[in-house]
C-alpha positions as CSV (number, residue, x, y, z in Angstrom):
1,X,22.9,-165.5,196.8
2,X,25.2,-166.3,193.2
3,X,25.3,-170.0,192.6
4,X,28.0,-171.4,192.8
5,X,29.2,-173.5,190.1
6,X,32.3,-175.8,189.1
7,X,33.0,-172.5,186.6
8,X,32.5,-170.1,189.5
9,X,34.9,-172.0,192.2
10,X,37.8,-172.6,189.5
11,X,37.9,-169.3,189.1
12,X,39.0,-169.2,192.7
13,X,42.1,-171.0,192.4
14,X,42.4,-172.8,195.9
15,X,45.6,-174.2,196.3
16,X,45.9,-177.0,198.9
17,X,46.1,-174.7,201.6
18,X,42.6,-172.6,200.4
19,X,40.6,-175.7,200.6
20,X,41.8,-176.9,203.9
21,X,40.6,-173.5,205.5
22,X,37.6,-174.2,203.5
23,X,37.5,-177.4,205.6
24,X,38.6,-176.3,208.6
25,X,35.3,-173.8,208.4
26,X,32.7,-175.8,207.4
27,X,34.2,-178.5,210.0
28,X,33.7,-175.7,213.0
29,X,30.3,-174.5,212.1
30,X,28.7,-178.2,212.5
31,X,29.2,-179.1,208.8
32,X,31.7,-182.1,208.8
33,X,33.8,-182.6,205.7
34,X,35.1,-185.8,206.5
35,X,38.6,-184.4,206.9
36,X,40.7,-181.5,206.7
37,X,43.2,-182.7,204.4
38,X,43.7,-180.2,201.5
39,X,41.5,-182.5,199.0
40,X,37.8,-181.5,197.6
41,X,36.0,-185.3,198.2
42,X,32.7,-186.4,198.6
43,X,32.6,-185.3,201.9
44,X,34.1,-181.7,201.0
45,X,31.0,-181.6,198.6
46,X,28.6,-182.8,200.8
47,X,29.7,-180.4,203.7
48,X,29.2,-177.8,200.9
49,X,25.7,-178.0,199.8
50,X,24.7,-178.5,203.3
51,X,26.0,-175.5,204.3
52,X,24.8,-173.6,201.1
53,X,21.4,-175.1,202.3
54,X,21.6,-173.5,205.3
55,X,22.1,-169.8,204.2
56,X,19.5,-170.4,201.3
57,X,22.0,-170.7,198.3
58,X,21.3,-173.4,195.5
59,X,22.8,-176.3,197.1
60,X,25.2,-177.3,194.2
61,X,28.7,-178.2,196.3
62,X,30.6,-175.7,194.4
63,X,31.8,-171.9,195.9
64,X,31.7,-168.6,194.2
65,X,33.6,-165.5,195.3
66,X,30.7,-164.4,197.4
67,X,29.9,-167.6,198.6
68,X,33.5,-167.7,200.2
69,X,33.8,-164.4,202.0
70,X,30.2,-165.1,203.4
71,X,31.4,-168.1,205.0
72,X,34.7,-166.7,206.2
73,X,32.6,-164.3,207.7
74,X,30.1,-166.8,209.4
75,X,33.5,-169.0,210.6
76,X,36.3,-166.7,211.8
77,X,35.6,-166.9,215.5
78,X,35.0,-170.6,215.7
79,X,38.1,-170.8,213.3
80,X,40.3,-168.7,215.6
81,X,39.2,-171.0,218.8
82,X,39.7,-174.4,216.9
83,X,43.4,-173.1,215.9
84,X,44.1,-172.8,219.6
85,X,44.5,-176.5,219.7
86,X,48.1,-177.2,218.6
87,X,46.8,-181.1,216.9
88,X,44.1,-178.7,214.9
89,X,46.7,-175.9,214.0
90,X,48.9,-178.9,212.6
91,X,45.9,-180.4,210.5
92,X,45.1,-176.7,209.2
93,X,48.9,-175.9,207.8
94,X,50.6,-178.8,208.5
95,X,54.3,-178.8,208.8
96,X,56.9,-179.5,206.1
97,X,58.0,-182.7,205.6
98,X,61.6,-183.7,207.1
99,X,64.2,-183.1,203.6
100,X,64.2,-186.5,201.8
101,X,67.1,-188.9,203.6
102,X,70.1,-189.3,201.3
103,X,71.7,-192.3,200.8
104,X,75.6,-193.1,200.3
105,X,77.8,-195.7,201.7
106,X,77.6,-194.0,205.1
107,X,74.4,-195.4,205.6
108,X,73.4,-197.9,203.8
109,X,76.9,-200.2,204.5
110,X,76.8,-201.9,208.0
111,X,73.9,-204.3,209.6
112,X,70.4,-204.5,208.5
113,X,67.9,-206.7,210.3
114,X,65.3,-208.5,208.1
115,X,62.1,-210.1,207.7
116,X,61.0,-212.0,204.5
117,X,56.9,-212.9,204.5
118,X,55.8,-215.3,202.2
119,X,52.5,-216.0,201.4
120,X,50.4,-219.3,200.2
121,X,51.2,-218.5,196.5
122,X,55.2,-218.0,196.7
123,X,57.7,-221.1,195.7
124,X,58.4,-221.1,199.5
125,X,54.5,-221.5,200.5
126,X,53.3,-219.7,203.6
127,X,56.3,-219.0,206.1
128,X,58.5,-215.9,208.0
129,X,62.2,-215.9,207.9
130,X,64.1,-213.5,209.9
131,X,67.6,-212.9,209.6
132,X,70.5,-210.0,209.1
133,X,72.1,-208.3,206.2
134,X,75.6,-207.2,206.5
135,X,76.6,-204.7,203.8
136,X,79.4,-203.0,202.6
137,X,80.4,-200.5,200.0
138,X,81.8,-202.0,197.2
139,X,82.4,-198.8,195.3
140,X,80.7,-197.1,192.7
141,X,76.9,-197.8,193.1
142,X,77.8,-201.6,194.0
143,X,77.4,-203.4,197.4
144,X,78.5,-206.7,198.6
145,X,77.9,-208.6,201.6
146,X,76.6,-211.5,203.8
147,X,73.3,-212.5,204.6
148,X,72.2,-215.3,207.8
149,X,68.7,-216.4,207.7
150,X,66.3,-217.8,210.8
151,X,66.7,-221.0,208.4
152,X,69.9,-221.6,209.4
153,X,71.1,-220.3,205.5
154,X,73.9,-217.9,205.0
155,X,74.6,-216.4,201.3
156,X,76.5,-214.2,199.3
157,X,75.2,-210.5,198.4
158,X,75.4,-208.6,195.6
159,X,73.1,-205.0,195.2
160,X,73.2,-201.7,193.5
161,X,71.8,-198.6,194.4
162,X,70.2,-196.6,191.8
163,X,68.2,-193.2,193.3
164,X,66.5,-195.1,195.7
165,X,66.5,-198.8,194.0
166,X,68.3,-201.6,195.1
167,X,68.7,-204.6,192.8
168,X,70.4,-207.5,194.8
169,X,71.0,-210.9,194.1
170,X,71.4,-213.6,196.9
171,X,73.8,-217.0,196.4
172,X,73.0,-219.3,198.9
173,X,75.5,-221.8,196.7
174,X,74.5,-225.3,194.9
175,X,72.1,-226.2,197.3
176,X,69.4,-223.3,196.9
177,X,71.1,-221.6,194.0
178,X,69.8,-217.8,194.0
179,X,67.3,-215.2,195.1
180,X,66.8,-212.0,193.3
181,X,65.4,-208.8,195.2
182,X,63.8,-205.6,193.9
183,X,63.5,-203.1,196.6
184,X,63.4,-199.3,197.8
185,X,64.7,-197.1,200.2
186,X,61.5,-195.0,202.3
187,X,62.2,-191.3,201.5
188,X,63.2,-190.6,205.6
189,X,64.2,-193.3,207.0
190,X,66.3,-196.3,206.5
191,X,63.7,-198.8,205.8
192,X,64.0,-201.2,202.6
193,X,60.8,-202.5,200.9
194,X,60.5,-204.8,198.3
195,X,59.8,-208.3,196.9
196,X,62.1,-211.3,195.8
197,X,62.1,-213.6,193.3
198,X,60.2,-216.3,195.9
199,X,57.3,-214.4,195.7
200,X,57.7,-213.0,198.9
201,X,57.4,-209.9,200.4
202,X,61.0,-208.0,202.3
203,X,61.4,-205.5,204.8
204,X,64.7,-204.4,206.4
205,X,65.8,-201.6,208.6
206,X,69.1,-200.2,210.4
């Protein structure tokens, strides 16, 4: 049989999709790449030169055009009963992701719920604060709004959105002065990640 060579499987130009079938075979006919997941690893490699041990090819982890329809050829019925499973279909041609959440003042004015974690190293030292974030659109990219804390702490709010970055700055008034926040939007849902200028970590949701 051709060896295979880094040259040889280039030349084949898998795409994300070629390589998990690649996976998906070797995974059926006992050689386990450690995950069918669209990305050549160790274990991709490993599965590989087992396999080409197996049918007497030089065992160098890398395909060649013949390499690929011999394995095809050794895999299609075990392939075709795997894929029965809906959880294995999925992992072989996973679905498309949901489209990317926009955000506006539909969404991102009204009541968040918070949580703040700070760790040994923050001004605060180690401590949780819970609390909620009530926001409304300000116009433009601006945002103002209220902010009560599990500390028993209210304060003044004011963020912009920019793509999916919020800059916000919290006046708690004389006493505490103010925080600063630097934080995202998740792509699909309305969750807010970030850290503040405590040294602590934030997470908020709707």
């Amino acid at each position: 049989m051709p060896v295979g060579s880094e040259s040889t499987e280039k030349a084949l130009g898998l795409d994300k999709q070629a390589i998990r079938d690649v996976q998906a075979r070797l995974l059926v006919i006992g050689y386990d790449p450690n995950g069918v997941d669209g990305v050549v690893g160790k274990g991709t490699r490993s599965a590989i030169r087992s396999w080409q041990a197996a049918v007497s090819a030089a065992a160098t982890g890398y395909l060649n055009e013949f390499q690929l329809i011999a394995l095809k050829e050794q895999s299609q019925d075990a392939l075709d009963e795997w894929l029965r499973s809906d959880d294995n279909a999925n992992l072989y041609k996973p679905p498309p992701p949901p489209p990317v959440l926009a955000l506006g003042p539909r969404n991102m004015s009204g009541n968040w719920r918070y949580t703040t974690n700070c760790g040994s190293g923050s001004r605060l030292g180690r401590m949780k604060i819970t609390g909620t974030l009530a926001m409304r659109h300000a116009g433009g990219r601006n945002y103002t709004g209220t902010l009560s804390n599990s500390q028993g702490l209210r304060g003044r709010v004011n963020a912009t959105l920019r793509g999916r970055s919020v800059s916000a700055v919290t006046n708690f008034g004389l006493l505490i002065g103010k925080v600063s926040l630097k934080a995202r939007v998740d792509d699909y849902k309305l969750v807010l990640r970030g850290r503040d200028s405590n040294g602590c970590s934030f997470y908020a949701s709707k």
